[in-house]
C-alpha positions in Angstrom: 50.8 62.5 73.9 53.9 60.9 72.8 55.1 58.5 76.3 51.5 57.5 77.6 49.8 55.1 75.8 46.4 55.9 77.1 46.8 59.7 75.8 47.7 57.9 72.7 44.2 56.3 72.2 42.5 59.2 73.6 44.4 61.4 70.9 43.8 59.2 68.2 39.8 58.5 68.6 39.4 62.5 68.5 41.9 62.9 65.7 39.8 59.9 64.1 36.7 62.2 64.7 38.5 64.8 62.8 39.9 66.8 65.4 43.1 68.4 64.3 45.9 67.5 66.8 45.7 70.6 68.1 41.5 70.5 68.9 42.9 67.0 70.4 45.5 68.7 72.9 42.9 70.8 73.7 40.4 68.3 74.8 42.9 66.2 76.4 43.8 69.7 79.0 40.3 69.5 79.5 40.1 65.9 80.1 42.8 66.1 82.5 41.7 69.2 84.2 38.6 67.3 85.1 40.0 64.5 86.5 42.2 66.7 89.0 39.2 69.2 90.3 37.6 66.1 91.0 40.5 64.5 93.4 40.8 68.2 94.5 37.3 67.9 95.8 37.4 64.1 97.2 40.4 65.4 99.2 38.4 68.7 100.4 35.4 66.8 101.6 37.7 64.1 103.5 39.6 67.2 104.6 36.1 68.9 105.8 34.9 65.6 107.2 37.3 65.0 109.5 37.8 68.5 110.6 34.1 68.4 111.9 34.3 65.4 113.4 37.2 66.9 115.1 34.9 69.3 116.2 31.7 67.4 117.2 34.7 65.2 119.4 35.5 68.4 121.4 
């Protein structure tokens, strides 16, 4: 929250919605959390993808 200046915003508008900072660091994990499960899961189904068209090849 203190280097990134996109956390900075994102911090701000829920502290502006009166969110204590702490609520805010709270939403932010969550925000963030959500954006890695879903690369986790673009990168599983690419992973799953190719392994069955490794398959369907054999």
């Amino acid at each position: 929250m203190r280097l990134d200046p996109t956390t900075k915003a994102y911090a701000a508008r829920r502290i502006t919605e009166g969110k204590t900072s702490r609520d805010a660091q709270r939403c932010l994990k969550r925000t963030i959390c959500r954006q890695i499960f879903k690369i986790l899961e673009r990168t599983h189904r690419t992973q799953v993808g190719s392994v069955e068209e490794l398959a369907q090849a054999a």
